[in-house]
C-alpha atoms as one frame of an Amber mdcrd trajectory, in Angstrom:
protein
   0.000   0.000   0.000   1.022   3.248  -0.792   1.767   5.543   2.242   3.011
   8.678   0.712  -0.402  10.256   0.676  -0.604  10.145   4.114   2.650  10.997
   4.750   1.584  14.531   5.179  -1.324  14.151   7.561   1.098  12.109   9.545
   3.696  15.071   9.590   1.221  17.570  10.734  -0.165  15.813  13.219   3.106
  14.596  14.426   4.363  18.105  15.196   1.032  19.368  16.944   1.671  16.162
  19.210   5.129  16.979  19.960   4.199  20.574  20.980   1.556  19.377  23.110
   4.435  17.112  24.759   6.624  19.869  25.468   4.177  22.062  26.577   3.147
  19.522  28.984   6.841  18.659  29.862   7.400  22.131  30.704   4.312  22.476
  33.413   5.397  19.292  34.716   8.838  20.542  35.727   7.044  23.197  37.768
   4.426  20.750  39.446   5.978  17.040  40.264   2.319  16.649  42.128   0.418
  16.998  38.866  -0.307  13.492  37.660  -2.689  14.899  35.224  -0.050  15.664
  32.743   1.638  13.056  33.272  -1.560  10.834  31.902  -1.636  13.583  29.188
   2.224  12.814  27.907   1.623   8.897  28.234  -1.496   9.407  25.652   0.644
  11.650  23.477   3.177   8.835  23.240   0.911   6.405  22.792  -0.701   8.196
  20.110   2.517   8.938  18.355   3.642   4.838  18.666   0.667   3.765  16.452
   0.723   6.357  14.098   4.536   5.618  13.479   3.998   2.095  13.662   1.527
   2.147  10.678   3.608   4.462   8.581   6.539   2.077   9.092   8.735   4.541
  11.227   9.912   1.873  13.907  12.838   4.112  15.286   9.853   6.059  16.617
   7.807   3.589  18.060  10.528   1.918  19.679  11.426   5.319  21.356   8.118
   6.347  22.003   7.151   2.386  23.277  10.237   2.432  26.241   8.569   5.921
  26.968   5.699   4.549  27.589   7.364   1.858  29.897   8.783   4.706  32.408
   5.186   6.811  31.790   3.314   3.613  33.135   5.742   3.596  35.859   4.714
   7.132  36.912   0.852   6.753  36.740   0.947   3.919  38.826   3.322   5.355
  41.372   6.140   2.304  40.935   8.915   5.316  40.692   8.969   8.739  41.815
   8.724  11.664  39.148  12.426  13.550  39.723  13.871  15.730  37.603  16.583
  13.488  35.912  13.335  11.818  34.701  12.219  15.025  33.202  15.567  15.810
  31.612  15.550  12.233  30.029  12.027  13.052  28.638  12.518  16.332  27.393
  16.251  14.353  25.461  13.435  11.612  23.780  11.353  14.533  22.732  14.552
  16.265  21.120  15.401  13.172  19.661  11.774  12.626  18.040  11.443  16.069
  16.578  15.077  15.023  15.253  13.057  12.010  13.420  10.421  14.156  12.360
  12.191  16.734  10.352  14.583  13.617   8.728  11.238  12.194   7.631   9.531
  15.725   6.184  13.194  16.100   4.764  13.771  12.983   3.329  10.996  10.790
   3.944  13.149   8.446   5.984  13.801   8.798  10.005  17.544   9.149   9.142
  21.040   8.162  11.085  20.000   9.075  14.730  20.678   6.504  16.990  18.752
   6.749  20.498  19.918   3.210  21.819  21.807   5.513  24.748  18.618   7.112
  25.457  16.457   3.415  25.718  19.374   2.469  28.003  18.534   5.937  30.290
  15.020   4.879  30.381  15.718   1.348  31.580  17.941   2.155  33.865  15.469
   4.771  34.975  12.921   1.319  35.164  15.616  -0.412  36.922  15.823   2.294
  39.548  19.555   2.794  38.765  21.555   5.575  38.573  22.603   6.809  35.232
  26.415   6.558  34.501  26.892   9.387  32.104  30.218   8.635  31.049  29.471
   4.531  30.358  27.101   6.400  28.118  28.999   8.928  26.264  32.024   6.259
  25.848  29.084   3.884  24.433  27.865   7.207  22.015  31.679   8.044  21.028
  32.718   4.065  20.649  34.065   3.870  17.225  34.894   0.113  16.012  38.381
   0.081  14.634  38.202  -0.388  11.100  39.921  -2.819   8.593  42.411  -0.353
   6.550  43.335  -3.039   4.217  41.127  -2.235   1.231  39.480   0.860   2.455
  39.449   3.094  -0.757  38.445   6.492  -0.469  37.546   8.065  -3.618  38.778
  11.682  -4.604  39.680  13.407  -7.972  42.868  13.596  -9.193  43.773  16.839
  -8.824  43.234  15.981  -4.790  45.171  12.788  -4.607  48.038  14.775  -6.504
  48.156  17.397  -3.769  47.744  14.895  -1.280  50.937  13.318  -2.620  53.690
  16.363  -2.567  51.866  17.367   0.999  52.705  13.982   2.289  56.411  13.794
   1.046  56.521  17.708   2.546  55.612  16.325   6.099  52.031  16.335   6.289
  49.369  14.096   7.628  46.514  13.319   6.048  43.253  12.729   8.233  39.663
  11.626   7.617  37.035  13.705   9.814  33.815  13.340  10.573  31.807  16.756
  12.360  28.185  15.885  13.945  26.283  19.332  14.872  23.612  19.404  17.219
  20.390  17.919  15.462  18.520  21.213  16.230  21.198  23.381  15.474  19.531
  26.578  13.725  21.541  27.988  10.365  23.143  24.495  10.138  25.018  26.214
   6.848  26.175  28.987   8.851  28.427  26.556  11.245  29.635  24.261   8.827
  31.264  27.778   6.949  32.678  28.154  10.506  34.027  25.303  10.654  35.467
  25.110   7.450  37.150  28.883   8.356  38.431  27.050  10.900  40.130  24.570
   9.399  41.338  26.404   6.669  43.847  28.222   8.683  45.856  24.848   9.580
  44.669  22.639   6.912  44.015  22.062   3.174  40.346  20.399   2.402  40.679
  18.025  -0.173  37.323  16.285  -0.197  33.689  16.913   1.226  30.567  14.796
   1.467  28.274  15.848   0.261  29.931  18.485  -1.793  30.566  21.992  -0.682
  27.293  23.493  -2.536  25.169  21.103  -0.567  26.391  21.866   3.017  25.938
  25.832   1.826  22.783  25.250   0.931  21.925  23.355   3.553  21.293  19.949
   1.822  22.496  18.028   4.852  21.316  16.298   7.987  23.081  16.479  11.197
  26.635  15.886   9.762  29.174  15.734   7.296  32.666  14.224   6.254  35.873
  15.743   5.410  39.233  14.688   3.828  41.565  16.998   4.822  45.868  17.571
   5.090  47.532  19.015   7.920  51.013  19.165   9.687  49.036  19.396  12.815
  48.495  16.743  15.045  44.599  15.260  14.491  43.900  15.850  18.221  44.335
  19.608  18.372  42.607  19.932  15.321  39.521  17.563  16.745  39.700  20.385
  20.011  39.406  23.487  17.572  36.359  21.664  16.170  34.971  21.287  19.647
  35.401  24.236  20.644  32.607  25.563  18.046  29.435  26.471  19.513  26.552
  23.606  17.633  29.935  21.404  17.034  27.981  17.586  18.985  30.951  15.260
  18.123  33.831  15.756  16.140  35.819  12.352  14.533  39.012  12.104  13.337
  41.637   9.312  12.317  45.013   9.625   9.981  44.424   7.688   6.952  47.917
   6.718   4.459  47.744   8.376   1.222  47.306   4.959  -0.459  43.801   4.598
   0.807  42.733   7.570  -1.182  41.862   6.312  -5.027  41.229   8.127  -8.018
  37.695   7.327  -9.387  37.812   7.415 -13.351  34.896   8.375 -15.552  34.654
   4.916 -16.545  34.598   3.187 -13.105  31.366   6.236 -12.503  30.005   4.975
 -15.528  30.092   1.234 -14.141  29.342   1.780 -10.828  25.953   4.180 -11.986
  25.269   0.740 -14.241  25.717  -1.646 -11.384  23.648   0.829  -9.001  20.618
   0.826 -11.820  20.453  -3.379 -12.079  20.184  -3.278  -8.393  17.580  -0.538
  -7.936  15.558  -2.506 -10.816  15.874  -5.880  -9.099  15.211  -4.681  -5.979
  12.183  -1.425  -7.239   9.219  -4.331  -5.352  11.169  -4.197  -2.228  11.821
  -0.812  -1.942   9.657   1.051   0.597   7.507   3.912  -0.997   8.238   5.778
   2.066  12.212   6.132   1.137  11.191   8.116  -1.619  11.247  12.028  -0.840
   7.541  12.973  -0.094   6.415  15.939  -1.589   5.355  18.161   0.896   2.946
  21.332   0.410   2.943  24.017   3.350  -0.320  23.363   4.712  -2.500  25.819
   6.848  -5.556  24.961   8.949  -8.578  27.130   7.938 -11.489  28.011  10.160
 -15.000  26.216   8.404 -16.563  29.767   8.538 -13.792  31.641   6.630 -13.919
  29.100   3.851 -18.144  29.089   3.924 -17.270  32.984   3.837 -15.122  32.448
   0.114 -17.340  30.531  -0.621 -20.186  33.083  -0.754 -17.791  35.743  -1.843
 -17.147  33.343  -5.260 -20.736  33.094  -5.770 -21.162  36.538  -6.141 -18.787
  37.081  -8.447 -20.051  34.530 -10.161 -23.627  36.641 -10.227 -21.735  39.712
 -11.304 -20.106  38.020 -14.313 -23.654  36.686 -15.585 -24.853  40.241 -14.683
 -21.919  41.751 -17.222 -22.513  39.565 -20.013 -26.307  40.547 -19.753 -25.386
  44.319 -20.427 -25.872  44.677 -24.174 -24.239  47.408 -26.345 -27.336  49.248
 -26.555 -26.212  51.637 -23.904 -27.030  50.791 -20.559 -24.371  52.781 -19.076
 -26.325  53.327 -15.774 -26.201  49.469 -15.250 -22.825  48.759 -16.154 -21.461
  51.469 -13.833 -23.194  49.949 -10.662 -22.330  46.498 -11.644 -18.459  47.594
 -12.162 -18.874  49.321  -8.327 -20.614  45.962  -7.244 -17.763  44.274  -8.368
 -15.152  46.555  -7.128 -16.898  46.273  -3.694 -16.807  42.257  -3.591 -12.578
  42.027  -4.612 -11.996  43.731  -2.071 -14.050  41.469   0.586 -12.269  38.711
  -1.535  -8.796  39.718  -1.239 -10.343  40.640   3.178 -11.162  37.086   2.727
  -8.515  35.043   1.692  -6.162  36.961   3.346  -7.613  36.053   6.511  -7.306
  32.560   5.145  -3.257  32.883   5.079  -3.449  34.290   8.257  -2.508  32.114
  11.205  -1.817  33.038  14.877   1.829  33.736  16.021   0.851  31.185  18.689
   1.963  28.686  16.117   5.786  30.025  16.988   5.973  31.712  20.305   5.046
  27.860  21.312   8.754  26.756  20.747   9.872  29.712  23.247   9.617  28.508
  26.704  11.475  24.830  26.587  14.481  26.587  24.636  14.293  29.420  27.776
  14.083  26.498  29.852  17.223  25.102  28.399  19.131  27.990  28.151  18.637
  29.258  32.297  19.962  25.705  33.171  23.069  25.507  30.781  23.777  29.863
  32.186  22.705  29.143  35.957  20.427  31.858  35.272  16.753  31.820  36.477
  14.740  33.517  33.861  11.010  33.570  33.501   9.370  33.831  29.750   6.333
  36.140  29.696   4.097  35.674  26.330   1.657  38.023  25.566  -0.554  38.337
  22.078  -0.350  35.144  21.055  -3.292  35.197  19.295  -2.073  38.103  17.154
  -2.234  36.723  13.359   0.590  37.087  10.394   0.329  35.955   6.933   1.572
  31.828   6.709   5.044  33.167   4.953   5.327  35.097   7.393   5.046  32.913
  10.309   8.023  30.233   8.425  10.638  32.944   8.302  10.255  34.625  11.939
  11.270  31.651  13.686  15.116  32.083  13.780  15.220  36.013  14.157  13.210
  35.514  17.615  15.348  32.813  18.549  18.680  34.906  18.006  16.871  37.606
  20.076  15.902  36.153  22.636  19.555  34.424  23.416  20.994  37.353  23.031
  18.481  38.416  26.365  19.070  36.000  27.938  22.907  35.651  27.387  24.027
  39.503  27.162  21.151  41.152  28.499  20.160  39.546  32.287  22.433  39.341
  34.710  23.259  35.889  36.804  21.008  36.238  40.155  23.966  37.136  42.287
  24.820  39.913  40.583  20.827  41.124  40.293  20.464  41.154  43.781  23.508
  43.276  44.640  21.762  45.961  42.274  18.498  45.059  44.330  16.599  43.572
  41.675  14.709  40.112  42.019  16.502  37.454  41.507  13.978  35.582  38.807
  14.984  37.589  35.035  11.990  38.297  33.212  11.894  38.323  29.026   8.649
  39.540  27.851   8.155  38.531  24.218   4.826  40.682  23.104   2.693  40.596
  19.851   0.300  42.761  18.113  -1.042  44.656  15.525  -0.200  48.262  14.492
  -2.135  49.556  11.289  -1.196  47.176   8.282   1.620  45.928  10.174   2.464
  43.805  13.315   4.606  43.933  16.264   6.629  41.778  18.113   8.548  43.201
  20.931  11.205  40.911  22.780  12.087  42.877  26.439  14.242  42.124  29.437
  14.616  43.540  32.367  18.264  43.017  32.331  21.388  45.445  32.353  20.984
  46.946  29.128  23.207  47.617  26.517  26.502  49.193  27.768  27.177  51.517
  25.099  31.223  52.402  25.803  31.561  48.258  25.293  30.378  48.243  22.116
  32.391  51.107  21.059  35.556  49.686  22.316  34.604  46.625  20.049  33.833
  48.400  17.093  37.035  50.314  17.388  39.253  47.374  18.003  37.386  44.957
  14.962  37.997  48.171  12.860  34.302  49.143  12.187  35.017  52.734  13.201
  37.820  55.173  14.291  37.894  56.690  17.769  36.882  59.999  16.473  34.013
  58.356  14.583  32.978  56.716  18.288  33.120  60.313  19.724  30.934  61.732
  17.353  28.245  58.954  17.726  25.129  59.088  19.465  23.751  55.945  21.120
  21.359  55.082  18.646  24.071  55.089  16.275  26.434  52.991  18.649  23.036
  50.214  19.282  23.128  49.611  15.136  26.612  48.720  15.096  25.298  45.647
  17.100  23.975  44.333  13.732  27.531  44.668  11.956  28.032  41.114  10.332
  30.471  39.409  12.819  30.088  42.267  15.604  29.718  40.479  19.065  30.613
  41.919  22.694  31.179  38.572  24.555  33.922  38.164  26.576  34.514  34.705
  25.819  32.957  32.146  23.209  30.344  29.885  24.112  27.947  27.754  22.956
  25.403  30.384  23.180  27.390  33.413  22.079  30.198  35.117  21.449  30.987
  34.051  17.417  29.111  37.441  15.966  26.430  35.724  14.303  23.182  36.326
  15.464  21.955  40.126  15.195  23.321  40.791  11.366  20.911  37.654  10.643
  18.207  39.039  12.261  18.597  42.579  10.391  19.077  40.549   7.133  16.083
  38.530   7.657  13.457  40.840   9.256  14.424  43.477   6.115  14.212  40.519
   3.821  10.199  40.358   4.856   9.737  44.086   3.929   9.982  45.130   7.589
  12.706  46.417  10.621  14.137  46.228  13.407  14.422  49.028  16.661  16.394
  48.803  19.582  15.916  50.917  22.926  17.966  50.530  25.815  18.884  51.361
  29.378  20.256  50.790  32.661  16.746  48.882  33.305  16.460  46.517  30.506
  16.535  46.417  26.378  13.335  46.148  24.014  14.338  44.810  20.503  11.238
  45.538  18.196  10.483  44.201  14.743   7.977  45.658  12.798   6.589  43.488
   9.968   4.164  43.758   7.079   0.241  41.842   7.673   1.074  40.317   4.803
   3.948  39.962   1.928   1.051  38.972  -1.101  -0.720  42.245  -1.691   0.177
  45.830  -0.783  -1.144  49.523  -1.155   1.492  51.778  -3.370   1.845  54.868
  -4.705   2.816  54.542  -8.614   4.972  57.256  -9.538   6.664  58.443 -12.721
  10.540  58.533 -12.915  11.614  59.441 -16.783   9.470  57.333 -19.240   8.906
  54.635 -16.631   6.478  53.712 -14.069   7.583  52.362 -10.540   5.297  51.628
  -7.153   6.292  53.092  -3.563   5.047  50.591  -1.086   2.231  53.122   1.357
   3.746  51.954   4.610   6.787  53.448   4.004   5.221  57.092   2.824   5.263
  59.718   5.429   3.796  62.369   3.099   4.213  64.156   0.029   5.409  67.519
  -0.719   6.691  69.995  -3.083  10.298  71.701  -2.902  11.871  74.488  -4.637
  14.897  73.514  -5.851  16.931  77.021  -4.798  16.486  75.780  -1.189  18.207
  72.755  -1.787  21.993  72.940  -0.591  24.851  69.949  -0.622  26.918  68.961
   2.621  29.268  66.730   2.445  28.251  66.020  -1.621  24.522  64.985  -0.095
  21.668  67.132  -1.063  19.306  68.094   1.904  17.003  70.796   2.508  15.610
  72.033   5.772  12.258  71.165   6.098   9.960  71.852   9.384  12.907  72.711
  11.562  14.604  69.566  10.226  17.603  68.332   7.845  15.681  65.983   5.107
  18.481  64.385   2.741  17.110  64.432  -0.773  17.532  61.289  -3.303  17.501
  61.649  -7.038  15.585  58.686  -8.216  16.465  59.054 -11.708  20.124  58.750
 -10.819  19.402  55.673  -8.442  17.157  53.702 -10.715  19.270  54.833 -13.593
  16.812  56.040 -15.592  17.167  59.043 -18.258  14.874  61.849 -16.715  15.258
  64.228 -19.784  15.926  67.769 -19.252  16.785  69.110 -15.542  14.210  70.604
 -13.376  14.501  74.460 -12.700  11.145  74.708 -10.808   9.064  72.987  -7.940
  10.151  69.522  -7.204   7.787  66.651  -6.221   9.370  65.486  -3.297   7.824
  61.774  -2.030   8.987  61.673   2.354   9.240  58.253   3.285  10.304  56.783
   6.694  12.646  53.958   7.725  12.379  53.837  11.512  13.412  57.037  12.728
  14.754  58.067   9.780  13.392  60.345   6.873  14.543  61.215   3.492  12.594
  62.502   0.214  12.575  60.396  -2.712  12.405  63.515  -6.045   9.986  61.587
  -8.614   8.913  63.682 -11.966   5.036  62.730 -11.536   2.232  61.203  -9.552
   0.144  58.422 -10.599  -2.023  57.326  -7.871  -2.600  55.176  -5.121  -3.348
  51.720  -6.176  -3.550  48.169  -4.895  -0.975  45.572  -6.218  -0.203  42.323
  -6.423   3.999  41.412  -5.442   5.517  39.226  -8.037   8.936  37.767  -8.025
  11.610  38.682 -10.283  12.857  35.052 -10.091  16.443  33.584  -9.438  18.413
  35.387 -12.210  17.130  38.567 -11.084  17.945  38.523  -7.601  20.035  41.115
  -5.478  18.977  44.006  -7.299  19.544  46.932  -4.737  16.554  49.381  -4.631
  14.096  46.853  -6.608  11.801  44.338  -4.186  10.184  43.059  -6.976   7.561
  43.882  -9.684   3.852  44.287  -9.993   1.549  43.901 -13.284  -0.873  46.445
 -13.909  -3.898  47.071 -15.324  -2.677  47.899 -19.159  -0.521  45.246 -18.596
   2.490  46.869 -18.293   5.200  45.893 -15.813   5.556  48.435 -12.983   8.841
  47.513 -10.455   8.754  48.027  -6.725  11.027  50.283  -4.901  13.025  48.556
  -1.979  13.196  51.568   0.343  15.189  50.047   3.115  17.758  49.533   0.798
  18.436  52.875  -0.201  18.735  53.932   3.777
């Protein structure tokens, strides 16, 4: 039987289970006494053993059955709920989510191995106390392999190299780096780590390739031939010493185990692979294929019984059209034209509410990682949520995930202090990060606030100084808001020391890049009392209101969000410092940008008289945008300017109009 097609039912449902779990993981840690969710995590698992079982995923059921062994345990009072127990639990729920995003990846469970965590849970069974280090030797045992007729395959070009390095002195090793299964920007450690390396040692081979590990076509890990005169131990303790970096591998191979692989021997060894995958095609599991999955949303039965009607009626208003003859009913065509003006727009209400999900769906993943992250600082920290049930557009909802993450480590991490230090300023001991949604306008809000020391300005001016982001005279001339945005300089970080948390600069230039990405920004205020990081995003990233404008010959749309007003300037009043226009407008210094010479576009003859002057807004910031003409305000739908197009500074994308002509998008946070 086919079980692709319910592949995805079993994904989704999978992943509202394990929430569920860790939600109820999470209130059990507070409240040993409540046997209630205990019951509740036993059904969960439960649940989660048959549907695996039926789908064929038996590294899950087995995990999820020896839960069940030490769940049964609990509700019938046999052992005593401690909080090893939970730790163990909340490792097997790690571990499963590990399963779960092999199997949307690849349709397979994949290469995790939890036989160390069945051996926790029996021992847990057995009443016996867990010997960590019997099972990290058992995790890091490696069997000592065979090296007569090992044959590692590389081209030419490599084994060559490989050759003079080995009669210079060097070593040649085979590595193999593990990262942490829910390591986030997997891509972003393995360049790291190659960085890393590449200051000791020459890579020679990587599996998979180099283009797969940057685009992050890998699971936890990946394998590396590489040639060093260092000894393989100190490079193994660089490795380790990378925040994300699980387990780290490494043995000297002789240069006569590497082999060059010939066209011919590809061509064979494709053949050979082909015969096999015929004989075998009955045997073969439909479930190691990759599934195709579509991002799904849940929709309420009323909003879609809402379309529904809405279709209908435009259904009406077409007959009504076609009914018009050309014998002049002008009177009727006009109201049926405002009828259906009036019923888009409750369409495009409608299924936007459709995309629309609540930010519930990712503040959920919040506490447990705050949970993990007091324990591993010795901090106590408590998460407040509020506006949960604020909704975003769908796209909207899969890209915010890692921005919030990065922000809320850096609270906790840089921001709260450890709760000696809190209560020698008199301040509770317990941290607080308050992570706040809602809605603003067409856009929404999400706020992430501690009440922790703030941002101590002088540090990060003594770090931008010495990573040579700015002179000293360029620090003395700042003001603080200025000195809080060099925080989101790529590679900028203030930590002391590295750490698995912190301390490598990557974390608040990916939040800038990623949060702009979506059309939207990011704020920082701070002070002695706390920092509030606050992202302001678009409702949606499908259809906007814009201002079309005229530059030259060609049209181009000004998202309305971004439009503070519009005004007209003489251009005497306009003077240069330091080679940038401005003009002072309402007691203020406005910078003025010639969109002809952005966009490149010929505007003709130059402009002697009044200028057209569009204000928009980018934060705090102004500046007025010089266009040759006004269109009109007009709704539009965003289309991609696909792959080759990509990068294109000042351009977000393009929009069709009415006439059909192609109108592009300005990118205004670009051209701050």
């Amino acid at each position: 039987m086919d079980m692709n097609q319910y592949l995805e039912i079993f994904i989704e449902e999978s992943k509202e289970h394990l929430e569920n779990m860790n939600q109820s993981l999470l209130e059990l840690e507070n409240n040993h006494e409540e046997t209630s969710l205990v019951h509740e995590i036993f059904r969960i698992a439960h649940t989660l053993k048959g549907m695996s079982a039926t789908m064929g995923f038996n590294k899950v059921a087995n995990l999820t059955h020896e839960m069940e062994n030490v769940l049964q345990s609990l509700r019938s009072n046999e052992i005593e709920l401690s909080e090893n127990i939970v730790d163990v639990l909340f490792e097997c729920l790690d571990m499963l989510e590990g399963y779960i995003n092999h199997i949307i990846n690849s349709g397979e469970e994949g290469n995790l191995e939890s036989d160390y965590l069945v051996k926790k849970l029996n021992q847990i069974l057995q009443g016996e106390e867990e010997d960590k280090n019997d099972i990290k030797k058992e995790m890091l045992n490696v069997p000592e392999k065979n090296h007569e007729d090992i044959h590692i395959e590389v081209e030419e070009f490599s084994k060559n190299v490989a050759v003079k390095a080995a009669a210079e002195g060097y070593k040649c090793y085979r590595m193999q780096v593990d990262l942490n299964p829910n390591c986030m920007l997997k891509s972003a450690r393995a360049f790291i780590i190659f960085n890393t390396l590449e200051k000791d040692c020459e890579i020679l081979k990587s599996n998979p390739p180099v283009e797969d590990i940057e685009d992050e076509k890998f699971d936890a890990g990946f394998e590396l031939i590489i040639i060093s005169k260092s000894d393989g131990e100190t490079i193994r303790k660089k490795i380790m010493n990378i925040s994300e970096v699980e387990k780290v591998l490494i043995e000297e191979i002789q240069i006569s185990e590497l082999r060059i692989q010939t066209q011919d021997e590809e061509i064979v060894e494709e053949k050979t692979e082909n015969n096999k995958k015929e004989e075998n095609d009955e045997k073969v599991s439909s479930k190691s294929k990759k599934p195709r999955l579509g991002k799904t949303v849940r929709v309420d039965i009323d909003r879609l019984d809402n379309l529904m009607n809405l279709v209908s009626e435009l259904i009406i208003t077409r007959s009504r059209l076609e009914d018009i003859d050309d014998s002049g009913k002008k009177h009727n065509m006009n109201e049926a034209i405002e009828y259906l003006g009036r019923i888009t727009t409750s369409l495009h209400d409608a299924v936007m509410k459709v995309r629309m999900v609540p930010i519930e769906r990712v503040f959920n993943r919040f506490p447990r990682m705050v949970r993990d992250l007091s324990k591993e600082l010795g901090k106590e920290i408590s998460l407040v949520m509020l506006g949960e049930e604020t909704e975003v557009d769908r796209t909207v909802i899969d890209e915010i995930g890692d921005p919030l993450i990065h922000l809320i480590r850096n609270s906790i991490d840089h921001g709260v202090e450890d709760p000696e230090t809190r209560k020698k300023h008199g301040k509770q001991e317990i941290g607080t990060v308050k992570l706040i949604a809602y809605p603003d306008g067409n856009s929404v809000v999400i706020e992430v606030e501690d009440d922790g020391q703030g941002i101590n300005i002088e540090k990060v001016k003594a770090k931008a100084i010495k990573n040579g982001l700015i002179t000293e005279e360029q620090s003395e001339m700042m003001d603080e808001k200025e000195a809080v945005n060099l925080l989101f300089k790529s590679g900028f970080s203030t930590a002391d020391k590295i750490s698995d948390v912190s301390g490598r600069g990557v974390g608040l230039d990916v939040v800038k890049t990623k949060i702009e990405a979506l059309g939207g920004l990011v704020e920082v205020k701070t002070s002695k009392s706390g920092s509030t990081f606050t992202i302001r995003l678009p409702l949606t990233l499908a259809i906007i209101q814009a201002l079309l404008v005229n530059v030259g010959l060609e049209k181009y749309a000004i998202p309305l969000n971004s439009i503070k007003e519009i005004v007209t300037i003489d251009s005497k009043t306009i003077r240069k410092v330091q080679e940038q226009e401005v003009v002072l407008y309402r007691n203020t210094t406005l910078p003025i940008m010639r969109m002809d010479k952005i966009l490149q576009v010929n505007a003709g003859t130059e402009k002697e008289e009044d200028l057209i002057v569009v204000v928009v807004k980018k934060g705090d910031k102004t500046a007025g945008f010089v266009v040759d003409n006004l269109i009109g305000q007009q709704e539009i739908v965003i289309k991609s300017l696909g792959k080759y197009l990509l990068g294109i500074k000042a351009i977000a994308g393009a929009t069709i109009l009415g006439n059909g002509q192609v109108a592009l998008i300005v990118d205004i946070n670009s051209l701050f």
